[in-house]
N, C-alpha and C positions, 0 to 999 in steps of 0.2 A: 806511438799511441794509435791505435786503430779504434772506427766508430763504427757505430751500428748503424744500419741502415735506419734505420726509426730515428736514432736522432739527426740523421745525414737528413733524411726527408723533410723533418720538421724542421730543423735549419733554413730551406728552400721556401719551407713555407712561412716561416714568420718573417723570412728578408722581404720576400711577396709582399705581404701585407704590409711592414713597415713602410714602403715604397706606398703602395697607395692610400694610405694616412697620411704620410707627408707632401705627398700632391695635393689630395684634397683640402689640408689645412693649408696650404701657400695659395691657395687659391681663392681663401675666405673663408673655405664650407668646412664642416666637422662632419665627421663618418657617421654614417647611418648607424642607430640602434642595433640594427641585428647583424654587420660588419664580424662586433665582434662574435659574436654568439657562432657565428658561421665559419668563423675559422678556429674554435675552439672543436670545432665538430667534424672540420674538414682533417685537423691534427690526429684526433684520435682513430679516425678512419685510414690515415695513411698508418699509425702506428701502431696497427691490427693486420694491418694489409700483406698481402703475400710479396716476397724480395720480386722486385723486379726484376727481366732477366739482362738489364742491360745494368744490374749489379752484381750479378750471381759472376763466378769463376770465368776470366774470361780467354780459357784454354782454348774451348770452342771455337770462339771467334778467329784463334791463333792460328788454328789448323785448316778453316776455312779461308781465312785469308790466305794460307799459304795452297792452298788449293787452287785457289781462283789466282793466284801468281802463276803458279805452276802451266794453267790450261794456258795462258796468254803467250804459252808456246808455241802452239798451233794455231791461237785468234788470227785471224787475218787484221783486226786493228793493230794502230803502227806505236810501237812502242819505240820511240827515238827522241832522245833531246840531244837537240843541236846544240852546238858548246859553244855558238856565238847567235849575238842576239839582233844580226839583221839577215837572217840566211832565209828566204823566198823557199815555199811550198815548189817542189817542181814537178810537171807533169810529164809519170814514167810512162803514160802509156805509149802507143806507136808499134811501128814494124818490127821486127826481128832485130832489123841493122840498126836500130838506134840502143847502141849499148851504153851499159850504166859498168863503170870498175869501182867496185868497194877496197879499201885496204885494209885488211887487218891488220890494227897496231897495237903494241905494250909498250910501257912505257918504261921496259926491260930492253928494249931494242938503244935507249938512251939518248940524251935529251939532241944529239946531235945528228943523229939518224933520223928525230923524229921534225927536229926542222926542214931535214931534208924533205922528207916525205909531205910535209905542208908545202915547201913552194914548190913541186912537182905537182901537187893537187890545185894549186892558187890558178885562178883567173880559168878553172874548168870545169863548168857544171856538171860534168858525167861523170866524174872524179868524185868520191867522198873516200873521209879517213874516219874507221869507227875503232870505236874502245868496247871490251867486252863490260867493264862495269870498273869500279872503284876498287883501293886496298882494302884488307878488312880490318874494321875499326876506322876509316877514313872518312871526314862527313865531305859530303857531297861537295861545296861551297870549298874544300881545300881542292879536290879531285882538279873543279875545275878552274879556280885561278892560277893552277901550274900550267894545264893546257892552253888560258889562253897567253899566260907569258909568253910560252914557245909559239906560240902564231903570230905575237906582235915580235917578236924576233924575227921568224921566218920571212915574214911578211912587212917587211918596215919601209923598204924600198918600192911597194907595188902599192896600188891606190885600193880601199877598200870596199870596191865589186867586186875584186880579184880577190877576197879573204877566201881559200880556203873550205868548202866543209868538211866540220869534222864534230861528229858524234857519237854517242852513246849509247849502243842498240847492241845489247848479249844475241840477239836472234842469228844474224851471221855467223855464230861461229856455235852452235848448236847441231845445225842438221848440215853435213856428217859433222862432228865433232874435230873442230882444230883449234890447237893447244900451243901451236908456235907460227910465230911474227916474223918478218910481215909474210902476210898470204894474200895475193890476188887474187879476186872473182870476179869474171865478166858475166853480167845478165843481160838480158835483151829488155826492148821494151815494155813485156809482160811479164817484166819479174824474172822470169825461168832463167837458169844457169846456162852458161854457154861452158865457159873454164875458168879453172881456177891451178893455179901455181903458188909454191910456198917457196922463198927467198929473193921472190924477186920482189923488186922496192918501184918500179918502173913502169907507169899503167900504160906507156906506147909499147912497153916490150910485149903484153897481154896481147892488147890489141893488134901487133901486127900478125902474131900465133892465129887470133882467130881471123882475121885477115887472108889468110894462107890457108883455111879451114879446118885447124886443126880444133879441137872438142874435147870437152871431158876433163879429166885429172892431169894436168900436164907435169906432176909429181915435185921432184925437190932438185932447185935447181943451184941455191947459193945455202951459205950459212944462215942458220937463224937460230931464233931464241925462244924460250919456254914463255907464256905469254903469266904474266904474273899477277892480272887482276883478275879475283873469280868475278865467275857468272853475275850478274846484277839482279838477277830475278832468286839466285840461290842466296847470297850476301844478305837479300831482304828478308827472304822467309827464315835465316838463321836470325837476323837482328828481332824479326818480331817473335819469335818464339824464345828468345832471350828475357823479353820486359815483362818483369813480375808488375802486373795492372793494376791489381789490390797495393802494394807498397807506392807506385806511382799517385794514387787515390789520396790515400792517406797523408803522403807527404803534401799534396795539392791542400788538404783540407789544415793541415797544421798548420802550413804557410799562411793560412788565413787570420790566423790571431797574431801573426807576427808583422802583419801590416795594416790589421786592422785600425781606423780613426776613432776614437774616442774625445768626448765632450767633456772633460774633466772640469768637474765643478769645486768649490770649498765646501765640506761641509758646515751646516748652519751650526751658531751658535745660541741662537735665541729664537723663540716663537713671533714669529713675521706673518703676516699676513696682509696682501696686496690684492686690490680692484683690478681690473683691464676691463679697458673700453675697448671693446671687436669694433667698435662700429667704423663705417667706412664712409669718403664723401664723395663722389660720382665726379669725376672732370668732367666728360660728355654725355651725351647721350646713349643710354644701351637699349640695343634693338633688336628685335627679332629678325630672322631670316625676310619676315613678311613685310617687315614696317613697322611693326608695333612697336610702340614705343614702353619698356616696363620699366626703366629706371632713366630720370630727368638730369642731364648737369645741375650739379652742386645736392643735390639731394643726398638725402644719411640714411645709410641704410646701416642696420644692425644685426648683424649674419643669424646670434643668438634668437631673434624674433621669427628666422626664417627656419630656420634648422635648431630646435633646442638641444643643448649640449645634456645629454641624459646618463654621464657615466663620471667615475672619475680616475684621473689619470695622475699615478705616482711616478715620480724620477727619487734615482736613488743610484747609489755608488756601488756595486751586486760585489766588489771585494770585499768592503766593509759588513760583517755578519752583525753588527745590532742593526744596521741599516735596512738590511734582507729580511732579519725577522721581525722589525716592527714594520715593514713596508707588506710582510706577508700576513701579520696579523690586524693590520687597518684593512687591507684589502680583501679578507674575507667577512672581516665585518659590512664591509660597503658593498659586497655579493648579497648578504643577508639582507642590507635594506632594501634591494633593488635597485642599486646602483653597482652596473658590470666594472669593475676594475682593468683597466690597461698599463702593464707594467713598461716603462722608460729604464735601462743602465743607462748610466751617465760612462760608467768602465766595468770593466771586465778581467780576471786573472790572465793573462796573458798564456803562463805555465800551462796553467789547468785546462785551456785550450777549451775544445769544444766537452769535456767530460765537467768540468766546472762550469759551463754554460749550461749543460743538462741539469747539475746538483741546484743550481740557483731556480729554475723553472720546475724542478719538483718541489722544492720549499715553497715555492708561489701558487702551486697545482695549478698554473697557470701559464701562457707565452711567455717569453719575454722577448725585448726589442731593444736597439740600441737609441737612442737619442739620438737625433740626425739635428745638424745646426740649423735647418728648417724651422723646426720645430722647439726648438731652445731660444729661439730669436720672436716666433709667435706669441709664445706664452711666457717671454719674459724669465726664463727659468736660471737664478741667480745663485740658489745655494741647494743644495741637498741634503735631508731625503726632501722631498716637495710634495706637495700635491693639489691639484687643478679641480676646479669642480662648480658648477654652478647655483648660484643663490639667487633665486626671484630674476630670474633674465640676467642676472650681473657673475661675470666670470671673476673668480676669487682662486689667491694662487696664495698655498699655506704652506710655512716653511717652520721646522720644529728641531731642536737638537736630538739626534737618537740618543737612547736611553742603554742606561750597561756601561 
């Protein structure tokens, strides 16, 4: 089922307002006179209004994001998560002779080669072990509890300041592009490459190479393997250009009826009608910021005297249709007197989802709002269809069998 932006919008906005009805009433007070008038007016204006663009297709957004992936090629910010969770910030900078050896690993080299390569890296902070990114179709959260198995393997015997790093940063194996594990890079302490070697697993062997001053591509020296997880920055921009937005929308919005709470009442079987006393009895003293004293302990105050209740308000069961149209036809009689009507479901079609929530709000040419236990507990509301409304200061709650 897909919705339209108009009813997605007014959705937003009658949840809004039911919310602040049912604060205002848990708190003593009844909504202002013009509450409702103002969100009858704020609806129609969304339901005129031009799509917003943060609903319109969001292919755009898709290729842009994968833009701004892309550039974080050449950003100078550090795109690396460490794959354990107490490894210390460390600071590359310094001379020439303070080299950093990165290792590049796949997890194609196998799980026993790659122990190795951890406790050869354990208890050495110029040592790091990185991964180029994840399988594909693999979520993150699997990637890395196989890694860190293999490090509490490797590392079981050695105290844990000696774990090991080892990370996840595609940028290493980017510029020049290398495709097979393990590969050593030695860089100095401004980053800059010194050498790099493909099959050796051994970051003393590196270091003694440039030790002896040797430079540059020291080529292929042992066997190795095809590094078998893509790019992480490619992985991503495949994964989001895969998510159809709109069906993810929709499905989000369906889900909605499907856990939605409702207040499920009996329908009434006879004409009831019930007084409520709002009035309230002060424990202490209420006081102004200043000192003033506006309401005494033990005093009655009667909310009705302070804020008159000027509208009236039907509850009713919106699956039951003699209930909708006699609840649609009192209620534009009580527009006619000058009394604005606020419509209450007690429940709602489940099925018919938000397209059945729109048919019930056109039959009403009005909001509709769920009944929230707030508000069922206020006004005492026992059977359905109902209706609230004031008589000479006294709140009266009228309860009728639908007819048909």
């Amino acid at each position: 089922m897909r919705c339209s932006e108009g009813q997605w919008v007014s959705v937003l906005i009658s949840a809004l307002a039911t919310l602040v009805m049912a604060e205002s009433w848990a708190d003593g007070a009844l909504p202002d006179s013009a509450l409702r008038d103002q969100a009858v007016q704020i609806q129609e204006q969304v339901l005129t209004a031009p799509r917003p663009k943060w609903l319109m297709e969001q292919q755009g957004n898709v290729e842009d994001w994968s833009v701004r992936l892309r550039d974080l090629r050449a950003a100078q910010q550090t795109l690396v998560m460490p794959l354990r969770s107490d490894v210390e910030p460390t600071d590359q900078a310094g001379t020439d002779t303070d080299l950093t050896v990165t290792i590049l690993a796949s997890r194609a080299l196998g799980e026993a080669q790659l122990r190795e390569l951890f406790a050869q890296a354990s208890g050495r902070p110029e040592v790091r072990v990185v991964f180029r990114g994840v399988g594909p179709g693999e979520s993150l959260g699997a990637f890395i509890r196989q890694i860190h198995g293999l490090l509490r393997e490797a590392c079981k015997d050695i105290d844990s300041g000696s774990v090991p790093r080892a990370e996840l940063d595609p940028r290493p194996f980017q510029t020049p592009l290398v495709e097979v594990a393990p590969t050593l890079i030695a860089t100095d302490g401004a980053g800059k490459e010194v050498a790099r070697v493909s099959g050796i697993s051994r970051p003393d062997w590196i270091l003694e190479q440039v030790g002896q001053g040797r430079r540059g591509d020291l080529g292929l020296r042992e066997p190795t393997v095809a590094v078998s997880e893509p790019d992480l920055i490619a992985e991503l921009q495949r994964r989001l250009s895969g998510i159809d937005w709109s069906a993810q929308r929709d499905a989000a919005l369906a889900r909605y009826w499907e856990r939605a709470s409702f207040s499920e009442l009996p329908t009434a079987e006879q004409v009831r009608a019930r007084r409520l006393n709002l009035t309230l009895v002060a424990q202490a003293d209420v006081t102004l910021p200043d000192g003033t004293t506006v309401i005494r302990a033990s005093e009655r105050v009667d909310p009705l005297a302070i804020m008159p209740f000027r509208r009236r308000l039907f509850v009713f069961d919106a699956t039951d249709p003699r209930q909708v149209a006699e609840v649609a036809r009192r209620g534009a009689a009580s527009r006619a007197d000058g009394r604005l009507p606020l419509y209450l479901a007690t429940r709602l079609d489940r099925a018919a989802g938000w397209e059945g929530y729109r048919a019930v709000q056109t039959a009403l040419q009005d909001p509709l709002y769920l009944l929230t236990p707030d508000v069922q507990r206020r006004f005492q509301i026992e059977r359905v269809p109902a209706m609230v409304e004031s008589h000479d200061g006294i709140l009266v709650v009228a309860e009728w069998p639908p007819e048909g």
